[in-house]
N, C-alpha and C positions, 0 to 999 in steps of 0.2 A: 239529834242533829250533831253533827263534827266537828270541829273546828281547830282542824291540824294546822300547822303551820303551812303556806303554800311553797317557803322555799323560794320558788324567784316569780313571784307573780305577775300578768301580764300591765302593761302599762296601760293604764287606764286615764283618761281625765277625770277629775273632781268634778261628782256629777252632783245632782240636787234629787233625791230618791224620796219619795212617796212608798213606805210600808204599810201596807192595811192588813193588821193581822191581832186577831183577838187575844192569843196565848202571848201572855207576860213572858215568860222563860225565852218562847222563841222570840220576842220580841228584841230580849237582852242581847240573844245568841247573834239575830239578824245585825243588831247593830254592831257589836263583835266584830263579826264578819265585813261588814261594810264600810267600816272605819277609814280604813283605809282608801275609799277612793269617794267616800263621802263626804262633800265642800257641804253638805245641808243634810239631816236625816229627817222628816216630817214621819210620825207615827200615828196611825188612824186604831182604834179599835174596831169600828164595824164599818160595812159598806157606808153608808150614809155619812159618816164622819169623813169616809176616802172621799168623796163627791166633794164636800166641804172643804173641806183641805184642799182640794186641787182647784176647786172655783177660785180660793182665797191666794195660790200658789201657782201659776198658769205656767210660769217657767219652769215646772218640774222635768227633769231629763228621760227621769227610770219610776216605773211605779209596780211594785214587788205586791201583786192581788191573792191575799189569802181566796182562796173558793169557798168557805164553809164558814161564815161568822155572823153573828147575832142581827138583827135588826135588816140587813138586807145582804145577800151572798154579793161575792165574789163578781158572777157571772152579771148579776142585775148591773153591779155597781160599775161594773166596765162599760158595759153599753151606756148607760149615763154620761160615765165621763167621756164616750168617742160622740154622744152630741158636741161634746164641748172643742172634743181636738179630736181629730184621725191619726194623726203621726207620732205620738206621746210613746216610747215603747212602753210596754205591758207586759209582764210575764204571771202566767199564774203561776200561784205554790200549794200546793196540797200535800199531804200525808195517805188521805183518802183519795187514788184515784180507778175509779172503777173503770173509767174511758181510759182509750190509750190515748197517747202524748198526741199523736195529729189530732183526735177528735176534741182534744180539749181544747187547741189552738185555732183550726178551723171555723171558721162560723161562729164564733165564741169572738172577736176582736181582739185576741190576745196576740203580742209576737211570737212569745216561747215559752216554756212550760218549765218548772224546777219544783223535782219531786223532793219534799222531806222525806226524811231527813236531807241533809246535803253538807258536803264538806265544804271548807272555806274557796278553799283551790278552785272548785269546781265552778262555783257560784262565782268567783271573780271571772273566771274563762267564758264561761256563758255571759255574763256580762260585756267581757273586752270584746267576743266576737259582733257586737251590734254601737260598741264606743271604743 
């Protein structure tokens, strides 16, 4: 994962973000990366923990869903949580993706898709285009 400088990055509001992602290092890098437009970081290690968190956290803005982590994936743990809300954005993050980007977005309840690695810049733009 990257984490260049952006340079003049987009303006973003101070969201309340939900990361579910098992790897420590990205976990660090993610928070890195989100510092800056992050008024809250909540960190899940597995699906079931994301579920959790976001029951306990209902205001969350943005929720960054690893696809591949212990105890329940990614994909299970989103459908979960759109019992709860339908409008929450959602993006998956993978390193592993065998489907292309529409198919993992599609039918999956997710908004948009962000492939690791990813540079800081990138992951802020993808973000501002939905806040």
């Amino acid at each position: 994962m990257e984490t260049d400088n952006p340079g003049s990055a987009p303006a973003i509001k101070k969201l309340k973000i939900l990361l579910a992602e098992d790897d420590k290092i990205n976990q660090k890098l993610f928070s890195y990366m989100l510092n800056d437009i992050a008024d809250e970081l909540l960190i899940a290690s597995t699906g079931v923990e994301a579920i959790n968190l976001y029951e306990e956290h209902s205001d969350i803005d943005l929720i960054l869903m690893d696809l591949k982590m212990p105890e329940m994936d990614g994909y299970q743990a989103v459908k979960n949580i759109r019992k709860l809300d339908k409008v929450v954005k959602i993006f998956a993050l993978s390193a592993f993706a065998p489907e292309t980007q529409s198919e993992i977005v599609n039918g999956n309840d997710f908004n948009d898709y962000v492939s690791k690695p990813i540079r800081k810049a990138d992951l802020l733009k993808i973000i501002g285009e939905y806040f």
